[in-house]
C-alpha positions in Angstrom: 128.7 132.7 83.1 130.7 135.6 82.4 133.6 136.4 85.6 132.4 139.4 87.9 134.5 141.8 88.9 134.9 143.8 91.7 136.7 147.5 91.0 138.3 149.1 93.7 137.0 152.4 92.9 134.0 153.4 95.2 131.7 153.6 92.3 132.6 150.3 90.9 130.4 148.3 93.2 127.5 150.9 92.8 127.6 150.4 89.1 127.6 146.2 89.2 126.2 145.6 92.5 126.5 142.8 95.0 127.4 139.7 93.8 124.3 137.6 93.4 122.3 141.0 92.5 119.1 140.5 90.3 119.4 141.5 86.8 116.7 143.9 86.9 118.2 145.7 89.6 121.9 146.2 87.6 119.6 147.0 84.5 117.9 150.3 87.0 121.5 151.1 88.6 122.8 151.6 84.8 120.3 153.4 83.5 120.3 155.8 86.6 123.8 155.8 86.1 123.3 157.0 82.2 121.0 159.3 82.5 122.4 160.8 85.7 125.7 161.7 83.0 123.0 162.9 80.3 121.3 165.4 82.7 124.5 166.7 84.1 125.9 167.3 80.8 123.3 169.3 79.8 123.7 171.3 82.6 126.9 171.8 81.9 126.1 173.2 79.1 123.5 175.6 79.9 126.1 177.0 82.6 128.3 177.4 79.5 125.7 179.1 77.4 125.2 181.5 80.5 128.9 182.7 80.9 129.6 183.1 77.5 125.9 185.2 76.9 126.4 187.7 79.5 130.2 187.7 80.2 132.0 186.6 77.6 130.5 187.9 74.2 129.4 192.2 74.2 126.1 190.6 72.7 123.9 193.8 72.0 120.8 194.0 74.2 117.9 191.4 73.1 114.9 193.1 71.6 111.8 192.6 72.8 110.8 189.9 70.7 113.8 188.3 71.2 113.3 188.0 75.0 109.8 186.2 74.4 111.1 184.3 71.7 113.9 183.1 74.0 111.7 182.4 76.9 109.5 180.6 75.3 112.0 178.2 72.6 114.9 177.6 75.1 113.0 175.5 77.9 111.3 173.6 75.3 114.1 172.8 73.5 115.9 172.0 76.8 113.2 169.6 77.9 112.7 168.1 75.1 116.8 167.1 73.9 116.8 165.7 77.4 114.3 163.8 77.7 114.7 162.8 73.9 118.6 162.4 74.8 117.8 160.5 78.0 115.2 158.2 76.2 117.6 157.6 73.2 121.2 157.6 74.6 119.9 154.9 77.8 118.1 152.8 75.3 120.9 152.4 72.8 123.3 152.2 75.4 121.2 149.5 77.5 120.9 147.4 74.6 124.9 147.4 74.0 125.2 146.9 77.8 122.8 143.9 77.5 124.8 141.1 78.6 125.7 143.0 81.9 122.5 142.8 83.4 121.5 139.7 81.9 124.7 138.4 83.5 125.8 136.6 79.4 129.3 136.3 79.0 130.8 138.4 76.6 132.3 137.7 72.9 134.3 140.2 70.8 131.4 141.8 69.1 130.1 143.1 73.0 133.5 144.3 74.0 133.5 146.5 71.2 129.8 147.6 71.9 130.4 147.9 75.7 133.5 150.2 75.2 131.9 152.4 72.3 129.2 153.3 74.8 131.0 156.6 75.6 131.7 157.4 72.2 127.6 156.6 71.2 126.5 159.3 74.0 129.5 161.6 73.2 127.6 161.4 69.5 124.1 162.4 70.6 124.7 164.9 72.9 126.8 166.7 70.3 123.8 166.2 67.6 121.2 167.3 70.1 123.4 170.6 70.7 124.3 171.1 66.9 120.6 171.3 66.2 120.3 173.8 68.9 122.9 176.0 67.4 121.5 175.8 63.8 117.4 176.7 65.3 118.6 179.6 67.8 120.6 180.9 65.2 118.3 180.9 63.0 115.5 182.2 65.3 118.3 185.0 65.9 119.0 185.9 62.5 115.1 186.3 62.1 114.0 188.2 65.1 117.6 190.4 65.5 120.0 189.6 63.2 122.7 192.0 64.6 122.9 188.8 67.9 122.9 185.9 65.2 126.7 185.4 65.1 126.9 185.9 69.0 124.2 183.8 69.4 125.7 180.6 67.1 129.0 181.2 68.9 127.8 181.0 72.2 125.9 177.5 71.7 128.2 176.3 69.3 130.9 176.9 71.9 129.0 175.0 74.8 128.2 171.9 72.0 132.1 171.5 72.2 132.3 171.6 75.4 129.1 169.3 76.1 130.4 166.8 73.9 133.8 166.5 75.2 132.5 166.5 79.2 129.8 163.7 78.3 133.0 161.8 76.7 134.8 162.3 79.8 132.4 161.4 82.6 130.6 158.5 80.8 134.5 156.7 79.9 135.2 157.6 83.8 131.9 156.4 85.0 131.5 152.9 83.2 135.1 151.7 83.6 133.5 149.3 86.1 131.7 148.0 82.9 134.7 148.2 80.6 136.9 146.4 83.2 134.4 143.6 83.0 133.9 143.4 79.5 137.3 143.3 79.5 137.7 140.6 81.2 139.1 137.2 80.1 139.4 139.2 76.8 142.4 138.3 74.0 143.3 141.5 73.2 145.8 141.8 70.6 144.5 145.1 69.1 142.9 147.8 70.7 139.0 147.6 70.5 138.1 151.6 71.6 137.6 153.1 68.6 139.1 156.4 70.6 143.0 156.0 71.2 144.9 157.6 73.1 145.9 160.6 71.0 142.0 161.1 70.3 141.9 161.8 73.8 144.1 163.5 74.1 142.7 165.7 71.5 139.5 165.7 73.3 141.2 167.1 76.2 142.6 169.6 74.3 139.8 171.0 72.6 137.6 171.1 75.8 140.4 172.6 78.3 142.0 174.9 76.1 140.5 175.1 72.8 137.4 176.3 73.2 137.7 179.1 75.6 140.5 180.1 74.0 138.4 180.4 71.0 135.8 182.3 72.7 138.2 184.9 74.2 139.8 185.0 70.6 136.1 186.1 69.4 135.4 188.4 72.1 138.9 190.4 70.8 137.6 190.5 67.3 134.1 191.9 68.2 135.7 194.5 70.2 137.6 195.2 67.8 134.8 195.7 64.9 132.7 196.7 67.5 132.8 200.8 69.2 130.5 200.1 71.8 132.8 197.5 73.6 134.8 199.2 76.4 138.2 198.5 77.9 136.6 197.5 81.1 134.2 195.0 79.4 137.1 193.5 77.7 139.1 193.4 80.5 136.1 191.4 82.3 136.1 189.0 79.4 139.9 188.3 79.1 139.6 187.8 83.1 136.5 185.5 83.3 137.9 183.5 80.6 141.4 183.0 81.8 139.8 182.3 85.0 137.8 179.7 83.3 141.3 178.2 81.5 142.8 178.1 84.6 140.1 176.2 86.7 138.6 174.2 84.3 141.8 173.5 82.1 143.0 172.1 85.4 139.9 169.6 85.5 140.8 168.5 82.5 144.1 167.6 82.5 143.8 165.7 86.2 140.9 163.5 84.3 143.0 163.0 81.2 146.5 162.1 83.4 144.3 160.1 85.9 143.2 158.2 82.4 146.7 157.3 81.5 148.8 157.5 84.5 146.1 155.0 86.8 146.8 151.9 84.2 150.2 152.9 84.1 150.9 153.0 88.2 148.7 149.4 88.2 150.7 148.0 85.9 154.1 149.3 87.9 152.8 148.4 91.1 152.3 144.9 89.6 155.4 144.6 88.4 156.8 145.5 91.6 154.9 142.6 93.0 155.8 140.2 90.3 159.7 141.2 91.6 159.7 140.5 95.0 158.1 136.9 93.8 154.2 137.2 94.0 153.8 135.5 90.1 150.0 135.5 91.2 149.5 139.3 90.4 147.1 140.2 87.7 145.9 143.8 87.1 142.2 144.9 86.1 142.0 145.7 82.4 139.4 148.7 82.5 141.0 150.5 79.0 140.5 150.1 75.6 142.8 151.9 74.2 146.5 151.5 73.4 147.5 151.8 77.6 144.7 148.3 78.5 146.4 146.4 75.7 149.5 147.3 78.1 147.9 146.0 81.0 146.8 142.9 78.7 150.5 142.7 77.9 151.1 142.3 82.1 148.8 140.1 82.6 150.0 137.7 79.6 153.7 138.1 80.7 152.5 137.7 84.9 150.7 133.7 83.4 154.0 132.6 81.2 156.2 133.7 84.4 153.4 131.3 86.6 153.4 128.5 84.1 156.9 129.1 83.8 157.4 128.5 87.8 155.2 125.6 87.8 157.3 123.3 84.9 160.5 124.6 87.0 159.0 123.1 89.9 157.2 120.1 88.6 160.6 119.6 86.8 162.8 120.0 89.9 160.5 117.8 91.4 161.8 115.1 89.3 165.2 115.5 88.5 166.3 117.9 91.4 165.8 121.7 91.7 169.6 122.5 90.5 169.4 120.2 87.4 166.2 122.8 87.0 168.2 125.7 87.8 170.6 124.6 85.6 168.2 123.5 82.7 166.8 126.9 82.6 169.6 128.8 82.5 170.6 127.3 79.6 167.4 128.3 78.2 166.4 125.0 76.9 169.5 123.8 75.2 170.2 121.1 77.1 172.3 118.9 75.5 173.6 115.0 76.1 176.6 114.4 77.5 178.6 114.7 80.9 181.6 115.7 82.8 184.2 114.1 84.9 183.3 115.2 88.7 184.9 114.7 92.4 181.9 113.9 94.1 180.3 112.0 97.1 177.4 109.3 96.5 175.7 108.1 99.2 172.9 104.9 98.4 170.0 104.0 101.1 168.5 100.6 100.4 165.7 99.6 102.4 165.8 96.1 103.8 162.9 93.6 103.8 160.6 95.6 101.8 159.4 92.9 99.5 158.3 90.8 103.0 156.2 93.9 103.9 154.7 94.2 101.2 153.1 90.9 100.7 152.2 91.2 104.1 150.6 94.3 104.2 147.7 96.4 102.5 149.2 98.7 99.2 148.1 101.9 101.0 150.2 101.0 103.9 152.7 100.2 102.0 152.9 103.2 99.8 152.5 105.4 103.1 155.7 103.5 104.6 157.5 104.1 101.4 157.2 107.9 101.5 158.0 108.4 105.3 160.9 106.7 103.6 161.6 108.7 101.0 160.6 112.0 102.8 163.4 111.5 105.6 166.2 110.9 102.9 164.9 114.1 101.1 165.2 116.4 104.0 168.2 115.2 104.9 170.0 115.5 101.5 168.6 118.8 100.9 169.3 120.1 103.9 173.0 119.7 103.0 173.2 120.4 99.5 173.1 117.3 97.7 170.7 115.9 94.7 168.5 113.0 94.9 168.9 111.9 92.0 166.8 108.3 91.3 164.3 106.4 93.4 164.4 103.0 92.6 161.6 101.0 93.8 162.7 100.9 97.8 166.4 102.2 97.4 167.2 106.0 96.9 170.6 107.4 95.2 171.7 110.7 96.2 174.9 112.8 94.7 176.8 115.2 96.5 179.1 117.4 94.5 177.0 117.0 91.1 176.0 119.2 89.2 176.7 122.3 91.4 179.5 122.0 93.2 179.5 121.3 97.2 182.2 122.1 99.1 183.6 119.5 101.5 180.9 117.5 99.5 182.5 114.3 101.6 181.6 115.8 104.6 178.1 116.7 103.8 177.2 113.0 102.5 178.6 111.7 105.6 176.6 113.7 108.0 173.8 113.3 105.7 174.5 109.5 106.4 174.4 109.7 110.2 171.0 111.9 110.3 169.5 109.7 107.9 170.2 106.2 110.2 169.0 108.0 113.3 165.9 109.3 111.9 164.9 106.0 109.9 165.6 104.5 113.0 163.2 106.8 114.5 160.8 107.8 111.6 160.3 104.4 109.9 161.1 101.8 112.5 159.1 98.8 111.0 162.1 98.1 108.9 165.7 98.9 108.3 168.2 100.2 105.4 171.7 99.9 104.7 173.3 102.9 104.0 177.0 103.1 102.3 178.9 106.2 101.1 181.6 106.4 98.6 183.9 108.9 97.3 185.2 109.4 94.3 185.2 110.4 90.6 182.2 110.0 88.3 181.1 111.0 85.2 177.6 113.3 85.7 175.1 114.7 82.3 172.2 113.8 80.6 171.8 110.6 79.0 169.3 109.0 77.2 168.0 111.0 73.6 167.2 114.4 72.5 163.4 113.8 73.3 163.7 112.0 76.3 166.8 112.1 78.5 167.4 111.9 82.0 170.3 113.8 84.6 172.4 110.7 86.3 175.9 110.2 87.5 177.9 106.9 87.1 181.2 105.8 87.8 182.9 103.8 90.4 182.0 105.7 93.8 178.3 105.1 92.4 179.0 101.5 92.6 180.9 101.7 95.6 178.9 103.0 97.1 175.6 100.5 96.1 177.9 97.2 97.4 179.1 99.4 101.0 174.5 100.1 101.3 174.5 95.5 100.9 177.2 95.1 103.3 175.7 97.8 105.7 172.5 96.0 106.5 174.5 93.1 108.3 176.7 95.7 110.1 174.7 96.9 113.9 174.1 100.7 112.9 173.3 99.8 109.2 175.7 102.5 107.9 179.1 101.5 106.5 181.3 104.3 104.3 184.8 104.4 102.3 187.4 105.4 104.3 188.5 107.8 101.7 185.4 109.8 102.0 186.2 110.0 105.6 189.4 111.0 104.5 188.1 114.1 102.2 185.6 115.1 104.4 186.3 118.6 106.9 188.2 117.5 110.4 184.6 118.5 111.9 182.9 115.6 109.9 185.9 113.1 109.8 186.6 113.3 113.5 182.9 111.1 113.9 184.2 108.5 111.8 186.2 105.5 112.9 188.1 103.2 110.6 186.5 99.5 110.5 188.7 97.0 108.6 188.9 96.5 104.4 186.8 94.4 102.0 187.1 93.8 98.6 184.1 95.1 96.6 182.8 92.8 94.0 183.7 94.6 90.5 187.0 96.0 92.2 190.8 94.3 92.5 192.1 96.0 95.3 191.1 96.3 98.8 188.6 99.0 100.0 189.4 100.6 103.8 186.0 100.9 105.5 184.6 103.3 107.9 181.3 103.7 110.6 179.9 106.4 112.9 182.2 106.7 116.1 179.8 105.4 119.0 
């Protein structure tokens, strides 16, 4: 089913309808909607044909004949080009506006049919108004030949002008349709046969050109002609400046409002997409070379979504500074490591493997991430990296790979949170927790396809034998005295020194620490 969509513009819903609306009655709204442009065209145009008759052009007085001749051709004509332009221009245009009310979704071919609609009127109004200008020229030249030239001016003049307002209005009116067309669409050229430039030519030619044109004619028949008087010239150059003035200024808000709305979309979107809302998309309503910039938008707003969503996912698993890290270094992440001061702190939970023999998998699994989810906030909350879950135990890294200051002190009090809230949080089984200080080595390991962030060394190891001794000790945390010793007075002053032990792996002695009661 092809995506609806809803314009902002008052007309927009008129246009499509309510969601849900029958096909039949979106078929009636756009053929009102066509042939409600088609009439006012035309209308237009006979307004045109009016001024420039009797104000613009010192036409010599219509002869008898003429007058009858007139009366009698012009409101067939009229009826007939629109009901003949009304009949034709809805049928071909209903016909590339198909899938709209029949609700199809649309392929390449329709896009380009749907946003050629404009042009297609734009083509028949200007045919129906050329054959006007070649028969009432003709009748003039037969009947009074001295008002031929006038004549063909006049209605060649408002064929210009008819063409280029049916251009305007129907490309206004059916955005709604364009925007939907446009839809989903992979746009990589544009697929309006009428650019930018064209319409801006269009503009032109309707706003300036041709009255310009017409005031240039009216100088050269008063020039050639003795019977034109100063005043009547004057009242020319007036009504026609006046004309410039008003309805140059119509056109040139249509053809800005043409460029500059896409443009100010696009801006506010980006100011959006600034202050962090990736979700923005804008409404691609324009064919030309300006809706292959919103295109552009929307295809730059989903790589900066898919984007956040690997960073997270990523950061999800290895931490969100190895992320940050990761993609500031614009995928060249290379193996190796670095010699660190750090702070590791190890949580090992004690009598898992009893629970879980002894218990359903659910319950375990839910016990396992109330776990997990305590150690998390905790190490977050002060800076530090979890770095591995490993079955039951977790290993967290203070220091590594963005620096921490007083990264001693922020494992240690990340030690003392975590025992009270396990104690609180999880209390249908205990975990030894040890922290070490020291230097360790911290990178990426593994190969170029597959590696993984980690940090070994000795206060990694030190700090997994302090998490066994821990769980025989009464508030299950046990720490090296020298991270006691590196940590801020603030932090060290809640530590108390408890005896020496001799890790296995090490030769010397290692001083011990716990939480001051």
């Amino acid at each position: 089913m092809a995506r609806r969509w809803r314009t902002r513009a008052p007309y927009g819903s008129w246009v499509l309808g309510r969601p849900g609306q029958s096909p039949r009655a979106v078929r009636i709204r756009v053929q009102l909607l066509l042939t409600a442009l088609l009439v006012v065209t035309n209308l237009v145009g006979a307004g045109v044909v009016v001024v420039i008759a009797t104000v613009v052009l010192p036409l010599p007085p219509a002869s008898g004949s003429m007058v009858v001749a007139t009366a009698v051709a012009v409101p067939i004509y009229v009826g007939v080009a629109i009901l003949l332009g009304t009949w034709i221009g809805t049928a071909s245009s209903l016909r590339a506006l198909r899938w709209q009310y029949d609700d199809e979704p649309p392929d390449a071919r329709t896009v380009r049919r749907t946003l050629r609609v404009p042009l297609r009127l734009t083509v028949l109004q200007f045919a129906l108004w050329a054959t006007a200008t070649v028969l009432f020229t003709l009748l003039a030249a037969i009947l009074q030949p001295e008002r031929a030239l006038g004549v063909g001016l006049t209605v060649g003049t408002a064929s210009i002008v008819v063409s280029g307002i049916a251009f305007l209005l129907s490309d206004f009116a059916l955005r709604p349709l364009a925007a939907r067309a446009l839809a989903g669409a992979d746009l990589t050229r544009r697929p309006s046969l009428v650019g930018v430039k064209a319409r801006s030519v269009i503009f032109w030619v309707v706003g300036t050109a041709a009255p310009v044109v017409a005031l240039m004619v009216a100088g050269v028949v008063a020039l050639v002609d003795d019977t034109v008087t100063v005043t009547r010239l004057g009242v020319t150059t007036i009504v026609v400046g006046a004309v410039v003035l008003v309805f140059g200024l119509l056109v040139t808000v249509l053809s800005a409002g043409a460029v500059v709305d896409p443009v100010l979309a696009v801006r506010d979107a980006l100011l959006d997409v600034e202050r962090g809302r990736l979700d923005r998309e804008v409404v691609v309503f324009d064919g030309t070379e300006v809706g292959l910039l919103q295109v552009g938008f929307n295809r730059m707003a989903t790589g900066l979504r898919e984007r956040e969503q690997l960073r997270d996912l990523f950061g999800r698993h290895v931490g969100r500074e190895v992320a940050q890290r990761a993609a500031e270094t614009a995928g060249e992440v290379e193996l190796g490591g670095e010699a660190r001061e750090a702070s590791v702190l190890f949580v090992d939970l004690e009598g898992s493997t009893t629970y879980a023999t002894e218990h359903e998998p659910a319950e375990v699994v839910a016990l396992l991430n109330r776990f997990f989810a305590v150690i998390v906030e905790e190490v977050d909350r002060r800076g530090g990296l979890v770095n591995k879950f490993m079955g039951d135990a977790v290993l967290a890294v203070f220091g590594a790979p963005v620096p921490v200051e007083d990264h001693a002190g922020h494992a240690l009090g990340a030690a003392r949170a975590i025992a009270q809230r396990l104690a609180e949080d999880v209390p249908e089984l205990s975990a030894g927790i040890g922290v070490a200080t020291g230097e360790v080595v911290a990178g990426n390991v593994g190969h170029e396809e597959r590696f993984e962030y980690t940090v070994i060394g000795d206060a990694v190891n030190s700090a997994a034998r302090l998490t066994d001794l821990a769980k025989s000790e009464d508030g299950r945390v046990l720490v090296s005295l020298a991270s006691v010793e590196a940590a801020h007075h603030d932090e060290a002053g809640r530590w108390v020194e408890h005896g020496a032990v001799t890790l296995r792996g090490r030769a010397g002695e290692t001083a011990l620490a716990v939480p001051r009661r």
